[in-house]
C-alpha positions, 0 to 999 in steps of 0.5 A: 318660391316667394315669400307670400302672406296666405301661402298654403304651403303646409296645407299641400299634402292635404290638398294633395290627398284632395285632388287625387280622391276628387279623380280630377283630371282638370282644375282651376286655381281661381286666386293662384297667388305664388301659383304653389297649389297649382304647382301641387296639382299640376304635378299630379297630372291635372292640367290646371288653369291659374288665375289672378288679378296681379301682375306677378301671380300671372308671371309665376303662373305662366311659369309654372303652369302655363310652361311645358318644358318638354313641349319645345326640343331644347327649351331647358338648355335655352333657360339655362344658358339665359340664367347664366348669362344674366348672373354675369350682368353688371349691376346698373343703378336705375329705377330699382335702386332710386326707389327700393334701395335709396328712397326705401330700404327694401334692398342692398343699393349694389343687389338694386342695380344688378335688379335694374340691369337684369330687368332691362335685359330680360326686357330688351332681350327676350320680350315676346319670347317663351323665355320672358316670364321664365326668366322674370320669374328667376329674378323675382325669387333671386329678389325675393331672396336678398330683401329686407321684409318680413314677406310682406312690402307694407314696410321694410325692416329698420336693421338690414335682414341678414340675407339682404347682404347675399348677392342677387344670383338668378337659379333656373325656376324648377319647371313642371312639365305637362299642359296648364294656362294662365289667366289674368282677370278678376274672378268675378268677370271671369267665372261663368264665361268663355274666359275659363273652362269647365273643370273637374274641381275649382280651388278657390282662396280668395282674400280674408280682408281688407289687405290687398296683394296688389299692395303687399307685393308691390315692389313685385308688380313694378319689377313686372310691370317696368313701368317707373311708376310714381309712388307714394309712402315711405314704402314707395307704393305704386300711385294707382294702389289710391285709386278706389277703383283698383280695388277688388271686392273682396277687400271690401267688409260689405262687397266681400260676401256677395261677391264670394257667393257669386263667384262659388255659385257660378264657377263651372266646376263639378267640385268646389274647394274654398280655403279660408280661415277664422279669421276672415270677415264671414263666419263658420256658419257663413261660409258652409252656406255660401257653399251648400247652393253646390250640393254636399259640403263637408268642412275640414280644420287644420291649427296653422301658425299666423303670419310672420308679423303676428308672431314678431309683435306690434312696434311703435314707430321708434321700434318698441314693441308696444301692445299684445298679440292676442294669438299666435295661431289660427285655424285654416278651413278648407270647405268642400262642395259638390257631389255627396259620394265625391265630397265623402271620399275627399274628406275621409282621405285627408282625415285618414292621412291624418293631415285635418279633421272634419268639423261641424262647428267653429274651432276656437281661436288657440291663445297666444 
């Protein structure tokens, strides 16, 4: 799984405990990002729907969610013998390797051209196939496994990561069997429409703030997209991240809550799940309301370490740590609404698993 800023990865027994007291047995993961919650859900038996605006979330979802590797006699075998044959691809300096390796530092220049030569490959060979996103899936983690970030693609860093020397070696992506689809599109078109169907429970993790993942991933929506786009910034960012109008509302201080309120009121789910944090642009009291149009709401906390950068500090452009970080730590709030007894049953089963804990007030921000 790809490194991925918001990742809910500590929060997965916890949704786990949710989604198996809801009794759902269909769901919707409305912001899917690394697709790791549907992935959880999916695994229990819902058949999922994941959506997300960015390129690389759909692939990971069509992966993931939208793959049955059962539905087709030998489609295992067909992916093994794909991945081993990309692994014994030479390497062929191209887009990847002027604009990532040379340009920017995000990898080795030798694991840029193997990147270059293996997209190619999937592109030219297994386009329109149910290999395609399968296959670009594996050479996104192998990526995301030889590069020099810290997780996120605003900047690279100034000494090569010690992984960055790994070779780029492609695994067979971990396939769940079982029905699931994948929707790209803004949520806030999509919900209430034939576009997405009516589920038990919808899981909603939308963006906190002004960051946008189409721009913190963007080395992953080229390697998608393999358009060799022009690009901007030491960080070599796609040209079309400037244009105001491929910005989502929730990115927007002003447009974020109406936005938010919309999408929770119209969604056609009988449980609504919304993940968010104390450190996003609504407050507590906020968001209990947004929620409460959908019946009964119960707000359950949990202590989650901040993003890796809060945790390595603030640096000057010649690398000095300068500044303080405040705090090292925050708290994620999964607010659940919907049916009372539902609602009830959800929250006391986290709570009696011992993985969070009901809240009724604001948890203050722990100090660094």
């Amino acid at each position: 799984m790809i490194k991925y800023l918001g990742s809910k990865r500590r929060l997965i027994p916890a949704l786990a405990a949710l989604v198996t007291a809801s009794g759902a047995r269909t769901g919707l993961d409305l912001f899917c990002g690394t697709t790791r919650v549907s992935q959880a859900f999916k695994g229990l038996g819902v058949e999922m729907t994941a959506v997300d605006s960015a390129r690389c979330a759909h692939v990971l979802a069509r992966c993931y969610v939208a793959t049955d590797p059962d539905a087709a006699p030998g489609f295992l075998d067909e992916v093994t013998e794909a991945v081993a044959r990309l692994n014994a691809v030479p390497g062929v300096p191209g887009y990847v390797t002027e604009t990532f390796c040379t340009e920017s530092r995000f990898f080795r220049p030798e694991n840029g051209a193997r990147i270059d030569a293996v997209r190619d490959v999937i592109e030219a060979e297994y386009a329109d196939t149910p290999l395609w996103p399968v296959l670009l899936t594996s050479l996104l983690e192998a990526a995301d496994r030889v590069d020099s970030t810290t997780g996120l693609q605003m900047a690279y860093l100034k000494q090569w990561a010690p992984r960055a020397d790994n070779p780029l070696t492609l695994r067979v992506p971990e396939l769940l069997t079982g029905p699931g689809h994948a929707v790209r599109g803004d949520a806030c078109t999509l919900v209430g429409t034939s576009g997405l169907p009516d589920v038990d429970l919808a899981y909603l993790d939308p963006p906190y703030n002004q960051h946008r993942y189409d721009s913190n991933y963007h080395v992953w929506e080229t390697l998608v997209a393999w358009d060799a786009p022009d690009h901007y910034g030491v960080a070599c960012k796609r040209s079309e991240l400037r244009d105001p109008e491929t910005r989502s509302a929730f990115n927007g201080r002003r447009t974020m809550a109406p936005a938010l309120t919309d999408v929770v009121a119209r969604v056609a789910a009988e449980v609504v799940v919304l993940s968010y944090n104390n450190e996003s642009w609504l407050s507590f009291d906020e968001l209990r309301a947004v929620c409460a149009t959908r019946g009964e709401v119960e707000v359950l906390a949990f202590d989650s370490a901040r993003y890796v950068g809060a945790r390595i500090g603030i640096h000057g452009p010649s690398g000095r740590k300068v500044g303080r970080v405040s705090h090292v730590r925050n708290t994620e709030y999964m607010v659940l609404a919907g049916p009372r007894a539902r609602v009830q049953a959800m929250a006391a089963a986290v709570e009696s698993a011992g993985f969070g804990a009901r809240v009724d007030r604001p948890v203050p921000v722990p100090a660094a």
